[in-house]
Backbone as CSV, one residue per row, in Angstrom:
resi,resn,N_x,N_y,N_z,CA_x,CA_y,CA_z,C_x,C_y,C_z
1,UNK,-73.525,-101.309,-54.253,-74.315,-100.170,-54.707,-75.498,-99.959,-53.757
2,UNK,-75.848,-98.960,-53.444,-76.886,-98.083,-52.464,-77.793,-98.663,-53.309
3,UNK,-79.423,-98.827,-52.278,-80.560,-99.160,-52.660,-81.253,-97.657,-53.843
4,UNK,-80.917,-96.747,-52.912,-80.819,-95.578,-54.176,-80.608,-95.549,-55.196
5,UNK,-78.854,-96.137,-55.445,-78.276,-96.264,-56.793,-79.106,-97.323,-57.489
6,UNK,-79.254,-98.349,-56.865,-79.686,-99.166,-57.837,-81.117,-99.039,-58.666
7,UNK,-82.116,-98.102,-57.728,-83.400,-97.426,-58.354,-83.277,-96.103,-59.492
8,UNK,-81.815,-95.130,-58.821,-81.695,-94.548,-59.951,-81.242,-95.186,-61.495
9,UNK,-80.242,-95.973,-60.896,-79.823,-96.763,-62.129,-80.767,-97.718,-63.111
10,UNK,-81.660,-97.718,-62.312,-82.707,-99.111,-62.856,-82.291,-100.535,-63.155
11,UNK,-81.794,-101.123,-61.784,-81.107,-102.037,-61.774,-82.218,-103.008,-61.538
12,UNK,-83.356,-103.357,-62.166,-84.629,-104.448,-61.880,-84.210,-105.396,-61.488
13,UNK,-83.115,-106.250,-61.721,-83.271,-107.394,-61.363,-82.203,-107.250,-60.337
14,UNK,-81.370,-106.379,-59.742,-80.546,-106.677,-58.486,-81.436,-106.360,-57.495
15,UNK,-82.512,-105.393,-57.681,-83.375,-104.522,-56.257,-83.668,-105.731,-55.242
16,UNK,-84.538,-106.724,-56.032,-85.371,-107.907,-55.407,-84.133,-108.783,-54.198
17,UNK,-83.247,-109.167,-54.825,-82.057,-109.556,-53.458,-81.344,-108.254,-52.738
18,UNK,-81.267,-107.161,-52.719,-80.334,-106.018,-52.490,-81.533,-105.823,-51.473
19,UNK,-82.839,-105.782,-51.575,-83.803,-105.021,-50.310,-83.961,-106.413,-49.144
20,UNK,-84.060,-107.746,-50.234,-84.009,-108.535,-48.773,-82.939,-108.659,-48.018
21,UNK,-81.549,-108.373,-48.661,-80.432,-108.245,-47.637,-80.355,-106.731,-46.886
22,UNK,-81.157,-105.682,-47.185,-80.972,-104.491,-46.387,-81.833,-104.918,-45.166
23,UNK,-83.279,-105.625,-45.225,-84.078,-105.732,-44.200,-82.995,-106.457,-43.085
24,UNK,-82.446,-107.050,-42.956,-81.582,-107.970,-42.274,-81.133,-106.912,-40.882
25,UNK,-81.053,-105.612,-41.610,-79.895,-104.579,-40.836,-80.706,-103.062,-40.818
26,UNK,-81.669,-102.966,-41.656,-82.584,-101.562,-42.065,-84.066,-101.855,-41.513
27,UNK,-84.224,-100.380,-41.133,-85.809,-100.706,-40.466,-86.721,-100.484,-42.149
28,UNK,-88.057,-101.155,-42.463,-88.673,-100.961,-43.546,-88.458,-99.310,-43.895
29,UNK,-88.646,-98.808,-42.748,-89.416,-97.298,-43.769,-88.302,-96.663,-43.817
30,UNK,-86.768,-96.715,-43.221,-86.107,-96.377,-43.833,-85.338,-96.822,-45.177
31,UNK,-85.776,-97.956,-45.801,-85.183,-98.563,-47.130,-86.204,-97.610,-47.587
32,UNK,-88.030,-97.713,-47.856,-88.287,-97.204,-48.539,-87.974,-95.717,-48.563
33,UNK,-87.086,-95.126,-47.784,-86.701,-93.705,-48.150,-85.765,-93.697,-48.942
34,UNK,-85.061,-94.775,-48.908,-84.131,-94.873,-49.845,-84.427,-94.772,-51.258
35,UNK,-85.432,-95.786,-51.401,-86.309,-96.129,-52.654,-86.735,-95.228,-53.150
36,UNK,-87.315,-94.343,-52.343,-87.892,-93.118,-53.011,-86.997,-91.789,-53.375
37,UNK,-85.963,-91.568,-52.735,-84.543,-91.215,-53.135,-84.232,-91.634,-54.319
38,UNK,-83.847,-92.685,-54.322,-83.376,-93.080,-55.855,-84.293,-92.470,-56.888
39,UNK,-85.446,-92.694,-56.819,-86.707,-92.526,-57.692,-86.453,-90.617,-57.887
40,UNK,-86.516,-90.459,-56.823,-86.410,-88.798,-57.239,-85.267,-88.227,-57.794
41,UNK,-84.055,-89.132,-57.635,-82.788,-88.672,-58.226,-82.742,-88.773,-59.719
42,UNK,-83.284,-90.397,-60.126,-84.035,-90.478,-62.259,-84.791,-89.558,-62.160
43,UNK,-86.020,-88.942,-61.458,-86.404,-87.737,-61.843,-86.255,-86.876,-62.209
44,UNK,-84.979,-86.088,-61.543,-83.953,-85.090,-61.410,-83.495,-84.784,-62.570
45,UNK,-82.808,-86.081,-63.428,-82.283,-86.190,-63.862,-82.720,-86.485,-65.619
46,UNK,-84.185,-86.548,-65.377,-84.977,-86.863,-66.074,-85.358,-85.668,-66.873
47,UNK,-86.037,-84.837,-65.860,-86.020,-83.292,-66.131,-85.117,-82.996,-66.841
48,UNK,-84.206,-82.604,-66.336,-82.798,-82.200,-66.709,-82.665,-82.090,-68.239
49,UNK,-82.858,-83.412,-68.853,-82.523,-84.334,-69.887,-81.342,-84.926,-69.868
50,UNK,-80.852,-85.258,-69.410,-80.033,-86.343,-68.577,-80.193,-87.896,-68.812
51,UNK,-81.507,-88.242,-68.501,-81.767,-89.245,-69.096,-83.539,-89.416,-69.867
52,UNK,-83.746,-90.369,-70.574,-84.926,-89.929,-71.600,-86.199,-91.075,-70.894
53,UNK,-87.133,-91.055,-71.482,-88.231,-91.604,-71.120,-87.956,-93.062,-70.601
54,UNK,-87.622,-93.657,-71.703,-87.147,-95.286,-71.132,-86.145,-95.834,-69.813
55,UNK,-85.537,-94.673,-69.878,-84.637,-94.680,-68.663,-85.398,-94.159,-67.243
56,UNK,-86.432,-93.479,-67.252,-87.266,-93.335,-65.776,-88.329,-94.244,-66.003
57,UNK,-88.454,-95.173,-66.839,-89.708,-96.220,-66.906,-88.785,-97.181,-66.070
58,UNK,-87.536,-97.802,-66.545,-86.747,-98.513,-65.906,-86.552,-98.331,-64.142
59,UNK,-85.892,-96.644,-64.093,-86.299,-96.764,-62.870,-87.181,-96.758,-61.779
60,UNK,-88.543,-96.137,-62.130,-90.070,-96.585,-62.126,-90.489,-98.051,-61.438
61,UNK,-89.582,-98.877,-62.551,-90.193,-100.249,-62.390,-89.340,-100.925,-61.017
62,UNK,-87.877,-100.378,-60.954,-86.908,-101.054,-60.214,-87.658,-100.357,-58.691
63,UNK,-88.135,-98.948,-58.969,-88.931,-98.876,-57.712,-90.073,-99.455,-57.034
64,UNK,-90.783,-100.306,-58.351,-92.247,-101.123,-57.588,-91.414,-102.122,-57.290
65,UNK,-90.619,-102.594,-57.757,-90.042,-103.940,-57.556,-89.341,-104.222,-55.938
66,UNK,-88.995,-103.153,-55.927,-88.385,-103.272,-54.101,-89.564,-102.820,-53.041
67,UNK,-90.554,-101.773,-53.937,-91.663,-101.819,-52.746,-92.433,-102.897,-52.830
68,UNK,-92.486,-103.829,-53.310,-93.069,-105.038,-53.506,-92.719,-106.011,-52.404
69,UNK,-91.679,-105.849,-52.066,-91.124,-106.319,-51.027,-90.842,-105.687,-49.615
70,UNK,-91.232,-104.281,-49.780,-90.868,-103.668,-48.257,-92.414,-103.356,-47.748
71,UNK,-93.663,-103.101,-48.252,-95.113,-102.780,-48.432,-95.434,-104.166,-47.563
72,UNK,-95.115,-105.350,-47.637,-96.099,-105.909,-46.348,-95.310,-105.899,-45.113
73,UNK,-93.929,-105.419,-45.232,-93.384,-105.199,-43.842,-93.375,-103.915,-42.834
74,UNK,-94.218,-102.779,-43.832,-94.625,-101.949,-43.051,-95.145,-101.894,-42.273
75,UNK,-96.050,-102.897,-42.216,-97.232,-102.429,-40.869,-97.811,-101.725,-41.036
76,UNK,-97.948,-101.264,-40.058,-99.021,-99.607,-39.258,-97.803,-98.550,-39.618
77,UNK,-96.721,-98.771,-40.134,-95.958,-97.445,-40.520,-96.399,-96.775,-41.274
78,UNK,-96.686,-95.752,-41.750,-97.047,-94.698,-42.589,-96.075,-93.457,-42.920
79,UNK,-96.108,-93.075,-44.101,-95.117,-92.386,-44.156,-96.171,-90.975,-44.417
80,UNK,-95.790,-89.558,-44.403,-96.154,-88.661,-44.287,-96.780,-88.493,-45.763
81,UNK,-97.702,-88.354,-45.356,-99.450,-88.257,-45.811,-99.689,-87.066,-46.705
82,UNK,-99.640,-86.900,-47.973,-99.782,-85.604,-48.694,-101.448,-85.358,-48.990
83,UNK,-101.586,-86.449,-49.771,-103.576,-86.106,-49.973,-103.463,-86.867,-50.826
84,UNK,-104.544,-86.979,-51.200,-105.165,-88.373,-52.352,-105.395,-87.619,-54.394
85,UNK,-104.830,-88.545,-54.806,-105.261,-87.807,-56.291,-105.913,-88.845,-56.989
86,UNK,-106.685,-88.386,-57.988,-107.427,-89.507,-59.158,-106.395,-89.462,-60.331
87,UNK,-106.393,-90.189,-61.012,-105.606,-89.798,-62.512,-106.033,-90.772,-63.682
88,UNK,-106.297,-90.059,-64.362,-106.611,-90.951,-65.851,-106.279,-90.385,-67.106
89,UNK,-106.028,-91.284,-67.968,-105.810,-90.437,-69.390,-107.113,-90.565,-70.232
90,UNK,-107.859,-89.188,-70.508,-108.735,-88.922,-71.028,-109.687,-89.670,-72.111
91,UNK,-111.012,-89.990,-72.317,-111.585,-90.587,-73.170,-111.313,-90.511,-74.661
92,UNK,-110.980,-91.845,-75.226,-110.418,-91.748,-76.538,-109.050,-91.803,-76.616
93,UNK,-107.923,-91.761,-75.506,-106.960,-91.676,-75.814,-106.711,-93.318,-74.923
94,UNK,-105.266,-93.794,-75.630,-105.440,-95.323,-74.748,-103.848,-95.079,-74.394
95,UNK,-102.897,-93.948,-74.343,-101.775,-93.982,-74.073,-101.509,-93.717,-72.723
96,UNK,-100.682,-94.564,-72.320,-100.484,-94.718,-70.321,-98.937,-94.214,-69.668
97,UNK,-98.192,-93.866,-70.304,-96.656,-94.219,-70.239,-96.443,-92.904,-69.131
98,UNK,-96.380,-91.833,-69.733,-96.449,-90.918,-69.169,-97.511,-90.933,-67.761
99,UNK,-98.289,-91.155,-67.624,-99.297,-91.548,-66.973,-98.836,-92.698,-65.643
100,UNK,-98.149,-93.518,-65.969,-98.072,-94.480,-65.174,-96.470,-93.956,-64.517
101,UNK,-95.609,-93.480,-65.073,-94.592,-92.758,-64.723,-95.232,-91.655,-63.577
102,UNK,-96.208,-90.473,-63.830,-96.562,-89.796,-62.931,-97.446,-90.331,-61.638
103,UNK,-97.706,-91.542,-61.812,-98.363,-92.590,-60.626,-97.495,-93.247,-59.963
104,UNK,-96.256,-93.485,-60.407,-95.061,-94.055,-59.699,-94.532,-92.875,-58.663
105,UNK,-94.549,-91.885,-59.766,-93.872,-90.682,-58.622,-94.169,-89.753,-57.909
106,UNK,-96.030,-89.952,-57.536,-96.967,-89.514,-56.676,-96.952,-90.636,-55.721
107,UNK,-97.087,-91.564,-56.026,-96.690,-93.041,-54.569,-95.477,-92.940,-53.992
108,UNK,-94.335,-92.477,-54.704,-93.361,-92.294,-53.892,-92.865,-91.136,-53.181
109,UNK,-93.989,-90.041,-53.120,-93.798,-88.719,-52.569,-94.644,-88.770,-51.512
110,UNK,-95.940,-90.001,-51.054,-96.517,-89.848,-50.071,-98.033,-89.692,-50.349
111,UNK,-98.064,-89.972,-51.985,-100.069,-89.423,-51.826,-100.212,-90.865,-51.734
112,UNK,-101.653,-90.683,-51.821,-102.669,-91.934,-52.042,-103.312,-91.784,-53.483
113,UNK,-103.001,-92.503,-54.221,-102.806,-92.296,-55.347,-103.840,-93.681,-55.898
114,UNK,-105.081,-92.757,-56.832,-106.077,-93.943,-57.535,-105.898,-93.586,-59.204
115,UNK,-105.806,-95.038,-60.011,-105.300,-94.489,-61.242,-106.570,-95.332,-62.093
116,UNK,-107.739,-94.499,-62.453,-108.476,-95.202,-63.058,-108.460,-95.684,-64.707
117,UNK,-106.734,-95.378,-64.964,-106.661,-95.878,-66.329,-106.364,-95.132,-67.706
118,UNK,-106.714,-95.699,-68.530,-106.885,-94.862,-70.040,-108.388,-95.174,-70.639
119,UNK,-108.281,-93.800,-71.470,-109.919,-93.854,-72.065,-111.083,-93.570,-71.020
120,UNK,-110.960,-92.622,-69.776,-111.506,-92.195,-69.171,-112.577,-91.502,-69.060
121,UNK,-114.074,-91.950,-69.435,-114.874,-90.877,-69.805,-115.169,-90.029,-68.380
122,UNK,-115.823,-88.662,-68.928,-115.770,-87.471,-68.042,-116.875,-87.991,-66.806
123,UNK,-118.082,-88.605,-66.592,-118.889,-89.472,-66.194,-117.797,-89.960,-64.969
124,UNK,-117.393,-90.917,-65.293,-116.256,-91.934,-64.624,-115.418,-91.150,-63.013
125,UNK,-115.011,-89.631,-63.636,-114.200,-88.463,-63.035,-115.288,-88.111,-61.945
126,UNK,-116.540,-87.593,-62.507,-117.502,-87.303,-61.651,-117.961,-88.191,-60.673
127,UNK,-117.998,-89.251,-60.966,-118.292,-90.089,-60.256,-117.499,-90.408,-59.004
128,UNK,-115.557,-90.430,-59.738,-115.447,-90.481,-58.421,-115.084,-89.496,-57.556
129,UNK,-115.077,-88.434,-58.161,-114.928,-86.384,-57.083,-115.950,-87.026,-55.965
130,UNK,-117.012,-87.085,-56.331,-118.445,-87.165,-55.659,-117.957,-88.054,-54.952
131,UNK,-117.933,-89.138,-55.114,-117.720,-90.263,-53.865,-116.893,-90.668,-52.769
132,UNK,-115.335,-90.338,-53.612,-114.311,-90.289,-52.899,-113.247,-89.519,-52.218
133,UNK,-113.947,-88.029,-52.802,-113.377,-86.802,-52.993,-111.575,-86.485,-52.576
134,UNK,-111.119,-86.853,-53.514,-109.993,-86.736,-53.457,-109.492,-84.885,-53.588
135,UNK,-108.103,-84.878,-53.645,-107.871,-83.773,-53.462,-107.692,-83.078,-54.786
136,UNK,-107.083,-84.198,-55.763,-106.677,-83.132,-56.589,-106.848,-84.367,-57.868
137,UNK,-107.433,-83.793,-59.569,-107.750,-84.850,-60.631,-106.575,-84.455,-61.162
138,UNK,-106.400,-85.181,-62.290,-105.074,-85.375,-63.069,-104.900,-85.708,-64.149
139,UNK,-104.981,-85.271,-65.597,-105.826,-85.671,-66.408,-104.651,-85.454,-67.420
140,UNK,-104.352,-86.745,-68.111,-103.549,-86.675,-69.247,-103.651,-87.250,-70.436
141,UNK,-103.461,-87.033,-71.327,-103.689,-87.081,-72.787,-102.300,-87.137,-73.936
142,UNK,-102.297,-87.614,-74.515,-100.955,-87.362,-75.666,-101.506,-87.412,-77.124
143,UNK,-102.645,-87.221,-77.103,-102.867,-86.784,-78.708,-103.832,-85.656,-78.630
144,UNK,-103.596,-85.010,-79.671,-103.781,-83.555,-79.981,-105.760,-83.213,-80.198
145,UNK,-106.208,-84.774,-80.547,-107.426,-84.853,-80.602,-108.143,-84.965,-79.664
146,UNK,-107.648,-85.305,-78.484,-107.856,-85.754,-77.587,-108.036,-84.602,-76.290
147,UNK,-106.924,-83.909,-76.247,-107.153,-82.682,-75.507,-108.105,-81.928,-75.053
148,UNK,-109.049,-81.772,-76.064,-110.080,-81.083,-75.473,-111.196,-81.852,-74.170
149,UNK,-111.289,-83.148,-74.356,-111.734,-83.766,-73.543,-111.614,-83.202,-72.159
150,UNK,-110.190,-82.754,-71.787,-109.807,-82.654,-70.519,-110.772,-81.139,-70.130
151,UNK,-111.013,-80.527,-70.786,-111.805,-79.463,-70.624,-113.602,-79.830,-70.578
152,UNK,-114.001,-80.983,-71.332,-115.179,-81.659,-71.125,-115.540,-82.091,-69.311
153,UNK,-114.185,-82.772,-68.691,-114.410,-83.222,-67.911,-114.414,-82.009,-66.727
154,UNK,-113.573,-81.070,-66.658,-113.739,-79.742,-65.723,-115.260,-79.286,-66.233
155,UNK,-115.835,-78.968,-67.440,-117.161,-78.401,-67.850,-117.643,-79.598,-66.655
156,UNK,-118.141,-80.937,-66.962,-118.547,-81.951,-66.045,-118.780,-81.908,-64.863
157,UNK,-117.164,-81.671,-64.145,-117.265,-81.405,-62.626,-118.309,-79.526,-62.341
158,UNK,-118.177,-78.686,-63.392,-118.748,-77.679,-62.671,-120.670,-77.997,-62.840
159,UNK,-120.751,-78.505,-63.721,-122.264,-79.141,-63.845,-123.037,-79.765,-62.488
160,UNK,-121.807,-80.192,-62.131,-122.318,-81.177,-60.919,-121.945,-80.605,-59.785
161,UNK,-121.102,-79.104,-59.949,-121.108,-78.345,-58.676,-120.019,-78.998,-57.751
162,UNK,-119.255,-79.540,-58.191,-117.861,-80.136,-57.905,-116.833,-80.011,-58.287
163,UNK,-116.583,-78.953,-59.230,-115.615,-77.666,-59.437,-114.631,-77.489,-58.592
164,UNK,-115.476,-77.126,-57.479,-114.637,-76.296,-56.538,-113.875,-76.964,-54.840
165,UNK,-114.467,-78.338,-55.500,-114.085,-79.204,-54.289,-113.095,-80.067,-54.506
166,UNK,-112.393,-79.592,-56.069,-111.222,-79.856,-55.903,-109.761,-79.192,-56.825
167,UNK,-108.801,-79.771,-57.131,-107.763,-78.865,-57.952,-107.849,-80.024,-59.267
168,UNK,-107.292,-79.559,-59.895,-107.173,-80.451,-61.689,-105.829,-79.605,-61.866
169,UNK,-105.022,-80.563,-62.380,-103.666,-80.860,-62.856,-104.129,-81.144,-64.264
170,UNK,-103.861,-80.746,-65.384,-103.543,-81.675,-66.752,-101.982,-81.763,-67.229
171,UNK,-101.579,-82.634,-68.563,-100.107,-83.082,-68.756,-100.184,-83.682,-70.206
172,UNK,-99.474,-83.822,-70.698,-99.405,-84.694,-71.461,-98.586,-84.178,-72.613
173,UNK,-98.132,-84.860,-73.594,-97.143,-83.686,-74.622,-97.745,-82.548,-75.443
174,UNK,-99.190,-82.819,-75.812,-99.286,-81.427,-76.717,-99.548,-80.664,-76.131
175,UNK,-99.967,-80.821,-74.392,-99.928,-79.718,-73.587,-99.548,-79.020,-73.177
176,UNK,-99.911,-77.604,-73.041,-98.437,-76.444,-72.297,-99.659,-75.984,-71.149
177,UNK,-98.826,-75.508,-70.804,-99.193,-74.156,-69.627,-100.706,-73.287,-70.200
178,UNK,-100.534,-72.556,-71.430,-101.567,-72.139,-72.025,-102.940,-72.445,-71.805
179,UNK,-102.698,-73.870,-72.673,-103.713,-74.727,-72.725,-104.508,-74.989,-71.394
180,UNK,-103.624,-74.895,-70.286,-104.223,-75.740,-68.925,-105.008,-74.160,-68.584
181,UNK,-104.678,-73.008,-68.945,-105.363,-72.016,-68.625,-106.724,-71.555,-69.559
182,UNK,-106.676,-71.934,-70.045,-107.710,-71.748,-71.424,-109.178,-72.652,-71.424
183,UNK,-108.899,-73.897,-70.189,-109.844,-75.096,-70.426,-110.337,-74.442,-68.651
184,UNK,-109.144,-74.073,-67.981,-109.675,-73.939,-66.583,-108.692,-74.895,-65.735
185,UNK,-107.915,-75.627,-65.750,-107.336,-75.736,-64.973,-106.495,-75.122,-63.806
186,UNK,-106.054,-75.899,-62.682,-105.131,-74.791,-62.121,-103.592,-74.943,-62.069
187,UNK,-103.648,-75.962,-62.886,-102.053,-76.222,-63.254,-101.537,-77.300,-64.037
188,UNK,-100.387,-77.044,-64.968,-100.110,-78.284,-65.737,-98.521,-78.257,-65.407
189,UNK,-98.192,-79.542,-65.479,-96.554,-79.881,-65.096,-96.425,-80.731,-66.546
190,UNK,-95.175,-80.773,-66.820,-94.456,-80.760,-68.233,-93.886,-81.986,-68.069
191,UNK,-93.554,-82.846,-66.938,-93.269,-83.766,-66.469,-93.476,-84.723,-65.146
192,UNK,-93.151,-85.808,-65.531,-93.649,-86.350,-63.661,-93.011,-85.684,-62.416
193,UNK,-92.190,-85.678,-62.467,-90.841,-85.140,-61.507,-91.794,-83.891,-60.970
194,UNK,-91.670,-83.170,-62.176,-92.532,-81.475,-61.665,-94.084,-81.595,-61.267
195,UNK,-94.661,-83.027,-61.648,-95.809,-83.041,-61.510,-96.066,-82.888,-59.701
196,UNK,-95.252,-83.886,-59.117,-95.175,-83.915,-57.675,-94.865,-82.543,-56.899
197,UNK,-94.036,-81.544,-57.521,-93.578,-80.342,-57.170,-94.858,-79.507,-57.524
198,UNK,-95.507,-79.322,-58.041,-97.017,-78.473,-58.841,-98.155,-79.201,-57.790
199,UNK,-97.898,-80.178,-57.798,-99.038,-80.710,-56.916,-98.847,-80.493,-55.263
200,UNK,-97.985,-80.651,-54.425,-97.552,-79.700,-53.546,-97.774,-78.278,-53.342
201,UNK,-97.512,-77.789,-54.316,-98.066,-76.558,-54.571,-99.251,-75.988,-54.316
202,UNK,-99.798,-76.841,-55.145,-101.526,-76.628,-55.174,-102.292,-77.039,-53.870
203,UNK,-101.827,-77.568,-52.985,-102.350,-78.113,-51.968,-101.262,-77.384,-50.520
204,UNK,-100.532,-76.649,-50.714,-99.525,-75.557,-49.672,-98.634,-76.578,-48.908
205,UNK,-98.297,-77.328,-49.923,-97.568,-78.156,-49.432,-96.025,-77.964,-49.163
């Protein structure tokens, strides 16, 4: 089975021997294209509904698991460079799933990707626009109480006049499209898969 297959499939425990026998014969950065192939194919497929949440966590994981092993043999290789994002799930909320799924599949599209967590106060966001200025925030939530927060933290960034120095993505299930227009965002994706496709977007990628 292809290093692909086995990430789409979420084969965790074959990846770890299957990538040290590809290095033998494969240069690093072409396995991890592989890796990230696979990863985008559970995406695909994910979308779709094809397969359901637990099944792209699986393959998620089968993907850190082989970059775990190809990441110190890179070197100085670099793979093509999209831009840097922040992401957190909003203050008060402590749910990550979704969240850590859309951090798997922003690392494997090429950003630089900082994930400061769950329970994110708006403070925290500002802090790091200002310092580290990434390209684009990312702000997700899965309870209905919780939502408005994500609009606290855009109010936040325009307070501090850092609005405009960057893009905001929100996500999460009680979120739609609407909503991301109503608080000020400039875009919400419905899933990880699309999150990477929206975020491209937003940056003319």
């Amino acid at each position: 089975m292809s290093l692909s297959k086995l990430v789409e499939e979420g084969e965790v425990y074959s990846i770890e021997d299957a990538v040290i026998k590809a290095l033998k014969n494969i240069e690093p950065i072409k396995i991890t294209e592989e890796l990230i192939d696979g990863l985008r194919m559970a995406g695909d497929k994910f979308k779709s509904g094809e397969y359901f949440v637990v099944d792209m966590m699986q393959a998620a994981e089968t993907f850190k698991e082989g970059m775990k092993i190809i990441k110190p043999k890179l070197g100085d290789v670099k793979k093509d460079y999209k831009g840097k994002i922040v992401l957190g799930t909003v203050q008060g909320d402590i749910h990550d799933i979704g969240k850590n799924l859309v951090v798997t599949m922003f690392e494997g599209a090429g950003f630089e990707v900082v994930d400061l967590g769950i329970d994110v106060n708006k403070d925290k966001f500002v802090e790091f626009v200002k310092n580290d200025k990434p390209d684009i925030v990312g702000l997700s939530a899965l309870l209905t109480t919780t939502m408005l927060e994500m609009e606290g933290v855009i109010e936040a960034l325009k307070a501090n006049n850092l609005r405009g120095q960057v893009k905001i993505m929100v996500g999460g299930a009680p979120v739609s499209e609407r909503f991301a227009k109503s608080i000020g965002a400039d875009s919400y994706a419905p899933n990880a898969t699309e999150a990477v496709n929206v975020a491209l977007k937003l940056l003319g990628k």
